[in-house]
C-alpha positions as CSV (number, residue, x, y, z in Angstrom):
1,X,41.8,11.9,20.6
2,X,45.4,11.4,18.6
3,X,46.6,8.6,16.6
4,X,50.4,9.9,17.0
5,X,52.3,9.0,19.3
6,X,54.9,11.6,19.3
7,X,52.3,14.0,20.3
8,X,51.9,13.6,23.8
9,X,54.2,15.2,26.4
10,X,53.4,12.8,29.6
11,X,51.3,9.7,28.2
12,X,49.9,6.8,30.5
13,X,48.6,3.6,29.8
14,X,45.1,3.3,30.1
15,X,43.1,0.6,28.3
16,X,39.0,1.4,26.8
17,X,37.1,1.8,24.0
18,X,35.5,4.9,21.9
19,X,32.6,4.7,19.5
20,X,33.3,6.5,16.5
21,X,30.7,8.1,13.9
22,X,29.7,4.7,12.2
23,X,29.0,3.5,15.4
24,X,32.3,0.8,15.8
25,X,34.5,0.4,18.5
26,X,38.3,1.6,18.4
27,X,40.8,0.4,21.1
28,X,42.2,3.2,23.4
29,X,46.2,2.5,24.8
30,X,46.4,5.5,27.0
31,X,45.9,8.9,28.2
32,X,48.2,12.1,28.6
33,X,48.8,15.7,27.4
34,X,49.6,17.2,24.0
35,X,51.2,20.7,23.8
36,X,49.8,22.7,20.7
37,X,52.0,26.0,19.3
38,X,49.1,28.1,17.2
39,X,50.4,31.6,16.5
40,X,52.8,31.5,18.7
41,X,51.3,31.0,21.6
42,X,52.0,27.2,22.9
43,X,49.3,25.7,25.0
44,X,48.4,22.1,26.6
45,X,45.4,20.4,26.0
46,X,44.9,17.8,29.2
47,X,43.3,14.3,28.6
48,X,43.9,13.0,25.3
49,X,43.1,9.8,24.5
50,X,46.0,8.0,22.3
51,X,43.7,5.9,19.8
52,X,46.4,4.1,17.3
53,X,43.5,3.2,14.7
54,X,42.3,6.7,14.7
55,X,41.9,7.7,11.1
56,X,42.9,11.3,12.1
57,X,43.3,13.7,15.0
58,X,39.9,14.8,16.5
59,X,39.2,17.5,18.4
60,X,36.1,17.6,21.0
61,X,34.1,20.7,20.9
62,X,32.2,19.8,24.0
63,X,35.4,18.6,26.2
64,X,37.1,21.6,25.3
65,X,33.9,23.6,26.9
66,X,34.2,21.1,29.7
67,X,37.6,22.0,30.6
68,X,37.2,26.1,30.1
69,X,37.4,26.8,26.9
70,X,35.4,28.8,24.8
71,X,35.0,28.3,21.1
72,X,33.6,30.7,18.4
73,X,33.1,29.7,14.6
74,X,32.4,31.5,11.3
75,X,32.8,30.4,8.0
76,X,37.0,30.7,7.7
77,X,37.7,29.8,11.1
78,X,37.4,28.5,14.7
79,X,38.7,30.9,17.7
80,X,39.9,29.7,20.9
81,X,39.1,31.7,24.2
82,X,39.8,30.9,27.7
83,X,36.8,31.5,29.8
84,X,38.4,34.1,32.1
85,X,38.5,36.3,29.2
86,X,35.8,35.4,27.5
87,X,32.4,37.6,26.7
88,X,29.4,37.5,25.1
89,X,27.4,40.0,23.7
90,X,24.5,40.8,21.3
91,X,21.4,38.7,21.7
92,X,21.0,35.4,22.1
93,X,19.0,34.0,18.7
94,X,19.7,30.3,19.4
95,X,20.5,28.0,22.4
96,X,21.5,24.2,22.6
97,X,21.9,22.2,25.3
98,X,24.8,19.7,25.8
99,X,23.6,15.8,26.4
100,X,26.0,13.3,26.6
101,X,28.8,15.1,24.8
102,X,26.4,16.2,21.8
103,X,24.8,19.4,21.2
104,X,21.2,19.0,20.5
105,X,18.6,22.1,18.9
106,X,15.4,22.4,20.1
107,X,13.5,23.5,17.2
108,X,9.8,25.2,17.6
109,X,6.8,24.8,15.9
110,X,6.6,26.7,12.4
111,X,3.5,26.8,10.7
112,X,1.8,24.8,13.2
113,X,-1.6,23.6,11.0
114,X,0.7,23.0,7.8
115,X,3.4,20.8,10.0
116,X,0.2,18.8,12.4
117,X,-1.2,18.1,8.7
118,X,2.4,17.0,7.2
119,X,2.4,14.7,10.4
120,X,-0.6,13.2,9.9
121,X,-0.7,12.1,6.5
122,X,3.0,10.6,7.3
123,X,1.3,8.3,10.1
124,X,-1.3,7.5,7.8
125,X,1.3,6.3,5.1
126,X,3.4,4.7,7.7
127,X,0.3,2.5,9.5
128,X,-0.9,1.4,5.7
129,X,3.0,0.5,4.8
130,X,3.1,-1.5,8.4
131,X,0.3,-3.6,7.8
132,X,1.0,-4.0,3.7
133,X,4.4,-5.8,4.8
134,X,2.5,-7.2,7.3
135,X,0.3,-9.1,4.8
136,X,3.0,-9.7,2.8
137,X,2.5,-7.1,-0.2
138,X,-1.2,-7.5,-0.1
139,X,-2.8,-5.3,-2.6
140,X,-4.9,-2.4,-1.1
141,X,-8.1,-3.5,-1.9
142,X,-8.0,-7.1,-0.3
143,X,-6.1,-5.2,3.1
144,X,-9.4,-3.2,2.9
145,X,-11.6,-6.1,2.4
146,X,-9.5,-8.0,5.4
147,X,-10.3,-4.6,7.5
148,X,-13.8,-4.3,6.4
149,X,-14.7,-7.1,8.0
150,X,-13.1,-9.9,7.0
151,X,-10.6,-10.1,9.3
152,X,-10.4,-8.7,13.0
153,X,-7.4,-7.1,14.9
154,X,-7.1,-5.3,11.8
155,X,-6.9,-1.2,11.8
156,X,-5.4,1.4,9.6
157,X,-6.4,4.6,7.9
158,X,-7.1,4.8,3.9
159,X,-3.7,6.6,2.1
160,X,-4.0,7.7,-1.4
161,X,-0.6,8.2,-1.4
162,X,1.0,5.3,-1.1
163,X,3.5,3.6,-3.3
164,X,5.3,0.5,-2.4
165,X,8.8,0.0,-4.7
166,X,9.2,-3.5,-4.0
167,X,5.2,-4.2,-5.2
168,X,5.9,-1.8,-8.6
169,X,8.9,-3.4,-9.6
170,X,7.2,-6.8,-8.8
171,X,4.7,-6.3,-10.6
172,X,6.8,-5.7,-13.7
173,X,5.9,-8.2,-16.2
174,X,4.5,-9.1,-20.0
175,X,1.2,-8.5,-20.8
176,X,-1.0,-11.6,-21.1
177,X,-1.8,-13.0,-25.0
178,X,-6.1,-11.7,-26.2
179,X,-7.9,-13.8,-24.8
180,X,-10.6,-15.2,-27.4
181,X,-12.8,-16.8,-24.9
182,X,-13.0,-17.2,-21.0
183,X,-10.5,-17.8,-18.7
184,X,-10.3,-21.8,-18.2
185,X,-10.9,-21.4,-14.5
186,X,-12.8,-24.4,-14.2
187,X,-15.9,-25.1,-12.8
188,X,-15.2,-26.6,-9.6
189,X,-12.2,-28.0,-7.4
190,X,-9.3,-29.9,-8.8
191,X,-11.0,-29.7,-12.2
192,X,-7.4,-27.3,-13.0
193,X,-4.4,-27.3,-11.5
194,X,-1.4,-25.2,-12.9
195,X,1.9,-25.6,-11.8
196,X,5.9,-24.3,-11.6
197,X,8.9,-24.8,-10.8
198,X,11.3,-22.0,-9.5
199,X,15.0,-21.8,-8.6
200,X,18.0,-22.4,-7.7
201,X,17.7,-20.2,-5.8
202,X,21.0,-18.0,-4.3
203,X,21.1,-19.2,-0.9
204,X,19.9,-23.1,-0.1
205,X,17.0,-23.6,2.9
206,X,18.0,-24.8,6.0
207,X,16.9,-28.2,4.8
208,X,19.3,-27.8,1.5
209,X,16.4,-27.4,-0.9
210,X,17.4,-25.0,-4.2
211,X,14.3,-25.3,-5.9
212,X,10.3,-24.6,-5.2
213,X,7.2,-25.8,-7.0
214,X,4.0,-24.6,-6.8
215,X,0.1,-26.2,-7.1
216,X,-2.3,-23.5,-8.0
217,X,-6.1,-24.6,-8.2
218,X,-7.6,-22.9,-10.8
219,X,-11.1,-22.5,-9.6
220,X,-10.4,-21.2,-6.0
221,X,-6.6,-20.0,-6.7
222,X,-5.7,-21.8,-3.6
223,X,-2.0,-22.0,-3.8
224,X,0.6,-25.3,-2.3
225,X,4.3,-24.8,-2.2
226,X,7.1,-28.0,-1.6
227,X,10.7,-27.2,-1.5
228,X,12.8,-29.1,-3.7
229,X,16.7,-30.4,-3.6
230,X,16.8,-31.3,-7.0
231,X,14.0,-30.6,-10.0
232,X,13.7,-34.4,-10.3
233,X,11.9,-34.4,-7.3
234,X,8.6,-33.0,-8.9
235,X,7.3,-36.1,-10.0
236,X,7.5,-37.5,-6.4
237,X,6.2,-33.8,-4.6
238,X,2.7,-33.9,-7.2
239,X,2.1,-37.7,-6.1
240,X,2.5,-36.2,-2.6
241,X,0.0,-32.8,-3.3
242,X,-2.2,-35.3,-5.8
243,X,-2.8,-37.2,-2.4
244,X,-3.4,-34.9,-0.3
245,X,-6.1,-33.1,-2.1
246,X,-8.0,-35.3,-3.3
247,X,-8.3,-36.9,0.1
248,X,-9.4,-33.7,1.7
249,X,-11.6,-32.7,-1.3
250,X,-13.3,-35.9,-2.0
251,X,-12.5,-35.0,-5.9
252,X,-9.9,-35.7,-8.4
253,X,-7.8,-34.0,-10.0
254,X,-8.9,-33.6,-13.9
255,X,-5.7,-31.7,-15.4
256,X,-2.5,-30.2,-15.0
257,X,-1.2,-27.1,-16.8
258,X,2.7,-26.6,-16.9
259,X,5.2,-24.6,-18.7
260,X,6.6,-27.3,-20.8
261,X,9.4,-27.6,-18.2
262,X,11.6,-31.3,-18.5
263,X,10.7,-31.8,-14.8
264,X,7.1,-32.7,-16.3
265,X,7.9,-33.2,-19.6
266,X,9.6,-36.8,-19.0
267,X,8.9,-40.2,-19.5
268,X,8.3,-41.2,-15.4
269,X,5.3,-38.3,-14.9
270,X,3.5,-38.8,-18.6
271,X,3.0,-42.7,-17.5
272,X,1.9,-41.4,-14.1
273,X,-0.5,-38.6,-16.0
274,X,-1.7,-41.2,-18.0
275,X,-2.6,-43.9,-16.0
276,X,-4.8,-41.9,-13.5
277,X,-6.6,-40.5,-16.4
278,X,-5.2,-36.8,-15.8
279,X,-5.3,-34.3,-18.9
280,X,-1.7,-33.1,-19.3
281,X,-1.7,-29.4,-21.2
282,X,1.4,-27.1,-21.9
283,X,2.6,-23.4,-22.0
284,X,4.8,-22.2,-24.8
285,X,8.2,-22.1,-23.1
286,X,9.1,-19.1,-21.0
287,X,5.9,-17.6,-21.8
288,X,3.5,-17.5,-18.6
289,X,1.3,-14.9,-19.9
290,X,-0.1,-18.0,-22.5
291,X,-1.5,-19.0,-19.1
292,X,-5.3,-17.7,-19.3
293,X,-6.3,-18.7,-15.6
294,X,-3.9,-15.9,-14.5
295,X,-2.9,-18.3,-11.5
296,X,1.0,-18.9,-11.7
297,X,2.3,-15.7,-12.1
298,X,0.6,-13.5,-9.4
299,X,2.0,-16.3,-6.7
300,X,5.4,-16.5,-8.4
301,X,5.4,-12.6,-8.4
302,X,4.5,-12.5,-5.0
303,X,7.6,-13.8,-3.9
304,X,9.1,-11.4,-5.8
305,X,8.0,-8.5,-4.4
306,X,8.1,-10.0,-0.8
307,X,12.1,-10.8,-1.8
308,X,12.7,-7.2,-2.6
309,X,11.1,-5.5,0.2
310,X,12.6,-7.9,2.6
311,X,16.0,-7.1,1.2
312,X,15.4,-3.4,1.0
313,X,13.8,-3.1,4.6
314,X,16.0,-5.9,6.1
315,X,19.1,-5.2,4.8
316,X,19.3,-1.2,4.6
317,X,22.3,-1.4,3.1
318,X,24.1,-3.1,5.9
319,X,24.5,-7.0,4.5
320,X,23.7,-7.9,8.1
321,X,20.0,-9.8,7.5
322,X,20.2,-13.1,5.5
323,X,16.7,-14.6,4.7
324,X,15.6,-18.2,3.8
325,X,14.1,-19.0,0.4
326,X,11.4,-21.1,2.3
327,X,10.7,-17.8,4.6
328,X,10.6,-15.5,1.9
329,X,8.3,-18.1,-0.2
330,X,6.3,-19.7,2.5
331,X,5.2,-16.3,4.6
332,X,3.3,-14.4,1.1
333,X,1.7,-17.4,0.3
334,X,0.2,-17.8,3.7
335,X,-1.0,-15.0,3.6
336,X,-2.1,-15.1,-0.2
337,X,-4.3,-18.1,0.9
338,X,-5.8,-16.4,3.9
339,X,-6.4,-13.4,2.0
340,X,-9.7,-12.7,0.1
341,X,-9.6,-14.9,-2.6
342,X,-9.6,-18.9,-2.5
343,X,-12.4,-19.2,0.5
344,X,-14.4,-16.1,-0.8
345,X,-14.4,-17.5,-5.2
């Protein structure tokens, strides 16, 4: 293939496409000869395709072989035979096969055991790593406890190996403040519930919410998410969870735990708080470790690490995958809920 013009000796139009190494399309305006002078000697090389947007000059290796010509290669240079005069000799350490303009190198078994062992601990790795970002970041003992019996349709080999990047940088966070008694899980439903608020995030859902807050019951961990357009819709989304709860639970809701945020912290919710009798407590400001039920972070984090290995697995580098905040958000915590832990407390 040529990008000049001025090259070719006899060129007709021809219109068609080639596929280049990163896998895009370049337009092709014609076809023809180009006469080459190397050393004096002038030959023609027949079917060139003239690619205008061709970065530079390429030369075929295979086509070249196609149309009798033989090439040799060492570490200076490439030589040019016909095939009429053309010979091998010496013995033959190596052969490829041509397939579809590529030369591809059957490679044989070396160390056999070592390599069938190599293989098997990678499909170990990979059927753990399938079903971890199946069950969004699960942690290895609750996938175990989900395979053990807990769940069915659920198989994969132990790996001691395994390391997720998206769960250890997730997972990066402050260490919580001594505890000088027990956590204040509560002793049954609705008797805690701890919540945040989270956002804006970068892109908005499809329904134009910015902002997430989350309901975590303290004594079964049970975890509710609503999307939100604004932060001042949190008063209006805890009537809404307050509701529903208590009319599936039979129970009412005894206090609320928050991070001292303004969405709560306001004149509208307090009056609300106070007149159905509901303990209001508070965090110290960006300080969720304070938080001895251990409930808000884990979920919060969750998303992070789901985010991350999303982006790292979906994207690849490409830019080409765009995820929703309520996908990202809603998928984990499914799965958090259905996973050992608010059914089994």
């Amino acid at each position: 293939m040529s990008r000049d013009v001025e090259l070719f000796d006899r060129l007709q139009s021809a219109n068609g496409a080639v596929t280049i190494a990163d896998n895009s399309s370049l337009q092709a305006k014609g076809q023809g000869d180009v006469a080459v002078t190397v050393g004096g000697n002038q030959r023609t090389i027949e079917g060139v395709q003239f690619v205008p947007n061709l970065a530079a000059n390429l030369l075929s290796v295979n086509q070249m072989a196609v149309k009798g010509w033989r090439l040799v290669f060492d570490e200076n240079r490439c030589r040019i035979f016909h095939k009429d005069n053309f010979e091998v000799r010496g013995t033959v350490e190596m052969s490829v096969r041509a397939e579809d303009g590529v030369y591809l190198l059957d490679t044989a078994k070396v160390k056999e055991r070592h390599q069938a062992s190599l293989a098997t601990e990678s499909s170990k790795q990979d059927q753990f790593d399938l079903w971890h970002r199946r069950s969004a970041h699960l942690n290895s003992c609750q996938m175990k406890q989900l395979r053990d019996g807990l769940a069915t349709g659920i198989d994969f080999p132990d790996s001691e190996s395994f390391d997720c990047v998206a769960c250890l940088q997730g997972k990066m966070r402050k260490k919580p403040f001594p505890k000088k008694s027990k956590p204040t899980r509560g002793k049954e439903l609705l008797d805690l519930i701890v919540s945040d608020v989270c956002g804006p995030t970068e892109t908005p859902s499809w329904g134009g919410a910015l902002y997430f807050i989350t309901f975590t019951d303290a004594f079964s961990r049970k975890t509710f998410v609503y999307f939100l357009r604004a932060k001042s819709e949190a008063v209006s989304k805890f009537k809404e969870f307050k509701a529903l709860v208590e009319n599936q639970t039979g129970k009412r809701i005894k206090c609320l735990r928050t991070d001292n945020g303004k969405e709560y912290d306001n004149t509208s919710m307090l009056s609300f708080l106070k007149a159905e009798g509901i303990e209001y407590q508070t965090t110290v400001p960006y300080n969720p470790q304070q938080n001895d039920c251990g409930t808000i972070e884990p979920n919060i984090e969750r998303q992070g690490e789901i985010h991350d290995h999303l982006c790292w697995y979906g994207h690849a580098g490409q830019g080409q995958v765009t995820f929703q905040p309520d996908q990202l958000i809603g998928t984990p915590l499914l799965v958090f809920n259905w996973s050992p832990t608010p059914y089994q407390c």
